[in-house]
KOLTOR-967674 format. One record per residue: residue in three letters; chain; z, x, y of N, C-alpha, C, CB in turn. Coordinates in nm, 3 decimals, always signed. Atoms other than C-alpha are relative to their C-alpha. Glycine has a CB too. Example, Ala and Ser with C-alpha at 12.3 -4.5 7.8 and 13.67 -1.06 7.14 Angstrom:
% residues 2
   residu   chaine       n.z       n.x       n.y      ca.z      ca.x      ca.y       c.z       c.x       c.y      cb.z      cb.x      cb.y
      ALA        A    +0.000    +0.089    -0.119    +0.780    +1.230    -0.450    +0.000    +0.090    +0.120    +0.125    -0.099    +0.003
      SER        A    -0.006    -0.082    -0.119    +0.714    +1.367    -0.106    +0.073    -0.077    +0.109    -0.142    +0.041    +0.046
***
This chain:
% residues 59
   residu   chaine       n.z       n.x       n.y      ca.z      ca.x      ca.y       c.z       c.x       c.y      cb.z      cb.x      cb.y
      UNK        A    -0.034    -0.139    +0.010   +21.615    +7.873   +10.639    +0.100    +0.017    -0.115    +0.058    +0.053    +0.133
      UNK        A    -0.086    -0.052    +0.138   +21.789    +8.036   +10.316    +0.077    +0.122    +0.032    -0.101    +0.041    -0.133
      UNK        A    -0.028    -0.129    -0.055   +22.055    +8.285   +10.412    +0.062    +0.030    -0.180    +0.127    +0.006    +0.169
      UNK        A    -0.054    -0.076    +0.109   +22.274    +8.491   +10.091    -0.050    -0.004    -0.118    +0.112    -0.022    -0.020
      UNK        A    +0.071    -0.035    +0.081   +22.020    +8.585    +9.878    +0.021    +0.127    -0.028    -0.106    -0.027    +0.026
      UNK        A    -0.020    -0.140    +0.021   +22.053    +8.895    +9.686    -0.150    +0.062    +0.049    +0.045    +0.033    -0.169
      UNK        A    +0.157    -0.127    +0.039   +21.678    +9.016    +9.628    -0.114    -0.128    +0.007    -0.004    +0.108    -0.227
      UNK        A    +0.116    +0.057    +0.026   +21.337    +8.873    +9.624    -0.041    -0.082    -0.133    -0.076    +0.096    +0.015
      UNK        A    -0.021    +0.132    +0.128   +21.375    +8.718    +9.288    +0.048    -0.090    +0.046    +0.090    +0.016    -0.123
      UNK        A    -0.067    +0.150    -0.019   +21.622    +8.481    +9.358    -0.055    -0.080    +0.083    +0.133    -0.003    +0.045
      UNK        A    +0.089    +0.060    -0.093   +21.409    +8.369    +9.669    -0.134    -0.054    -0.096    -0.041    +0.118    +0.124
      UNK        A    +0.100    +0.080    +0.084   +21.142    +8.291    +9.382    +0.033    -0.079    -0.063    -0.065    +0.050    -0.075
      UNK        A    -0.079    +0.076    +0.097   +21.354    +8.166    +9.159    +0.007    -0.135    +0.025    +0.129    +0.045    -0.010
      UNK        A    -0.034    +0.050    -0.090   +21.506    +7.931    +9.374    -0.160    -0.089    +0.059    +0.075    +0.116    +0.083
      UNK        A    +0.129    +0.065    -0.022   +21.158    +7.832    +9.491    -0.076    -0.067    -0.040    -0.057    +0.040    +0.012
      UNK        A    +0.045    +0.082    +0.095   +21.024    +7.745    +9.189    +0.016    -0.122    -0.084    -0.007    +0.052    -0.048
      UNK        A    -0.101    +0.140    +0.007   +21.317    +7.529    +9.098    -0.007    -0.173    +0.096    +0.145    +0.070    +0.053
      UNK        A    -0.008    +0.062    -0.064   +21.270    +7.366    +9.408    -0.158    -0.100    -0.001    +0.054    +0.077    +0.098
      UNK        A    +0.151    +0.081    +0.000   +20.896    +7.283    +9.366    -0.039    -0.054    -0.126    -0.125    +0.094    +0.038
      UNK        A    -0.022    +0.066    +0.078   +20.937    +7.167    +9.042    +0.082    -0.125    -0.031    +0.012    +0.063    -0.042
      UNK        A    -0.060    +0.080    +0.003   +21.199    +6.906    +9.111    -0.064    -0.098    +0.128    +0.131    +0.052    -0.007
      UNK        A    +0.105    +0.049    -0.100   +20.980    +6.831    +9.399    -0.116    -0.083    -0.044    -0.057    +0.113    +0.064
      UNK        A    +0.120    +0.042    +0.026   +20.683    +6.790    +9.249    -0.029    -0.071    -0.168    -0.084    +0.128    +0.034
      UNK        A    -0.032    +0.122    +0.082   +20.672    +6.449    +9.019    -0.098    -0.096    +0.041    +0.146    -0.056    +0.019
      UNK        A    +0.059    +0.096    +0.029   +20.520    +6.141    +8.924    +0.094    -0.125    +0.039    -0.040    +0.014    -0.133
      UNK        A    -0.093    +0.146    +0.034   +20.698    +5.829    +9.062    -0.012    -0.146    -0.019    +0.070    -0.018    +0.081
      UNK        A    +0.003    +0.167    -0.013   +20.732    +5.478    +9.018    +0.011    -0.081    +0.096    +0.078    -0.054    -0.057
      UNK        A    +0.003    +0.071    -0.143   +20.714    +5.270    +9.344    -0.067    -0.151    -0.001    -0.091    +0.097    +0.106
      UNK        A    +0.100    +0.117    -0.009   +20.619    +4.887    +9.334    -0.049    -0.019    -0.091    -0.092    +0.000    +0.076
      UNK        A    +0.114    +0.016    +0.129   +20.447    +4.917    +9.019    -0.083    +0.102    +0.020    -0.095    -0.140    -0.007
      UNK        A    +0.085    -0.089    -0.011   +20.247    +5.203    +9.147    +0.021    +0.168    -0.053    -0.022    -0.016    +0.130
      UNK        A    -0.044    -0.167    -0.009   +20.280    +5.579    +9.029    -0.103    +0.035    +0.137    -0.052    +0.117    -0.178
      UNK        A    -0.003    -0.071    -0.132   +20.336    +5.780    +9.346    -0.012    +0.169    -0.070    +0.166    -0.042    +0.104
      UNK        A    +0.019    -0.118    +0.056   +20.227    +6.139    +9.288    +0.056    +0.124    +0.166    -0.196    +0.000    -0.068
      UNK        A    -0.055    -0.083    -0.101   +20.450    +6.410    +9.532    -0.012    +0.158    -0.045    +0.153    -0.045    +0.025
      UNK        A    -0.008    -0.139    -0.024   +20.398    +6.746    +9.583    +0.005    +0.086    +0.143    -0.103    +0.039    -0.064
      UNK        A    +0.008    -0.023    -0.095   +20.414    +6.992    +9.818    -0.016    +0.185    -0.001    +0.108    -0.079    +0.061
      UNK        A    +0.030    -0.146    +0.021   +20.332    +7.331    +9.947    +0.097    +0.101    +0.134    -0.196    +0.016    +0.017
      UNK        A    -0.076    -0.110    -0.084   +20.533    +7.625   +10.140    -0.066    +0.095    +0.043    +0.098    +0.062    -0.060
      UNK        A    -0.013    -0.142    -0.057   +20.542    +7.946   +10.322    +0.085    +0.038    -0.047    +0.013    +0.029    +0.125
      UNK        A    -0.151    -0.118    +0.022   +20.767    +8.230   +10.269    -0.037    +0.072    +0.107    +0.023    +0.117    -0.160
      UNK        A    -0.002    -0.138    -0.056   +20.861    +8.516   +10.499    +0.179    +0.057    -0.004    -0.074    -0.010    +0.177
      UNK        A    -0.139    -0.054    +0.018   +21.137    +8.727   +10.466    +0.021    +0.114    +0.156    +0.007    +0.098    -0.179
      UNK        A    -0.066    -0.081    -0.156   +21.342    +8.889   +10.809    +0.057    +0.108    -0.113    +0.158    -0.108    +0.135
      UNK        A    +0.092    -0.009    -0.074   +21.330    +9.144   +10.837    -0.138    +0.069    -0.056    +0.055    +0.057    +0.102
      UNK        A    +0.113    -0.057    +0.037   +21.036    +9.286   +10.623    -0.123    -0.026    +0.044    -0.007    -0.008    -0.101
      UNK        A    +0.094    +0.045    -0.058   +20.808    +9.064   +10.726    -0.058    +0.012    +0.155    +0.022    -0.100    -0.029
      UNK        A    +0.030    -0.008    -0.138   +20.846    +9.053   +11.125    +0.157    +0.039    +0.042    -0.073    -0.149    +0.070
      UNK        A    -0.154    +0.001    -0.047   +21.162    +9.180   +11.301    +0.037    -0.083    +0.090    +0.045    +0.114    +0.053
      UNK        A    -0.019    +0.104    -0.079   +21.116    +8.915   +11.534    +0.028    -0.131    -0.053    -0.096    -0.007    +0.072
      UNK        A    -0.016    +0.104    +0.077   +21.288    +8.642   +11.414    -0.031    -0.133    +0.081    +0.137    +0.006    -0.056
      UNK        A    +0.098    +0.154    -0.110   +21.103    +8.374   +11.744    -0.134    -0.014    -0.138    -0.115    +0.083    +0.249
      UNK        A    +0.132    -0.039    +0.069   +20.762    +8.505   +11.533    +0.006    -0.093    -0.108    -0.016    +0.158    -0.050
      UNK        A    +0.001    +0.046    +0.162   +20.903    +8.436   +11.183    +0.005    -0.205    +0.071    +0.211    +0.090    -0.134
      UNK        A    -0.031    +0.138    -0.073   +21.005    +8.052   +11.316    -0.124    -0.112    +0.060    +0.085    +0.047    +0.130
      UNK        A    +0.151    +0.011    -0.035   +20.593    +8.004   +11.442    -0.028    -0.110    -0.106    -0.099    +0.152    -0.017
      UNK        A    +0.139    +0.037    +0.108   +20.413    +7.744   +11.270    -0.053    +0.058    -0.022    -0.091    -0.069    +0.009
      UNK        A    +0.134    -0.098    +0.049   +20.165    +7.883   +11.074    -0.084    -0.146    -0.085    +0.059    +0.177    -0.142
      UNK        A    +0.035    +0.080    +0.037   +19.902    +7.677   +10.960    -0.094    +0.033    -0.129    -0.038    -0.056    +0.099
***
């Protein structure tokens, strides 16, 4: 969970940063290891005012 965000940018921003430092080529053993990964977003309360809901796996 991400709380003091101004606006919906920075929640991208921030996101993109994160999946870019994430997502790499590594070295392991002699092997390149290839990591990535993928997300959700939802934002309280626009999305659901129920914040049990937001918290749901989603698959």
């Amino acid at each position: 969970m991400l709380s003091g965000l101004k606006n919906e940018s920075e929640l991208h921003e921030l996101l993109n940063r994160l999946l870019q430092h994430i997502s790499a080529t590594y070295s392991l053993a002699g092997q390149s290891i290839e990591i990535s990964m993928s997300m959700g977003v939802t934002v309280y309360p626009q999305d659901n005012p129920d914040p049990d809901i937001l918290m749901e796996p989603r698959g």
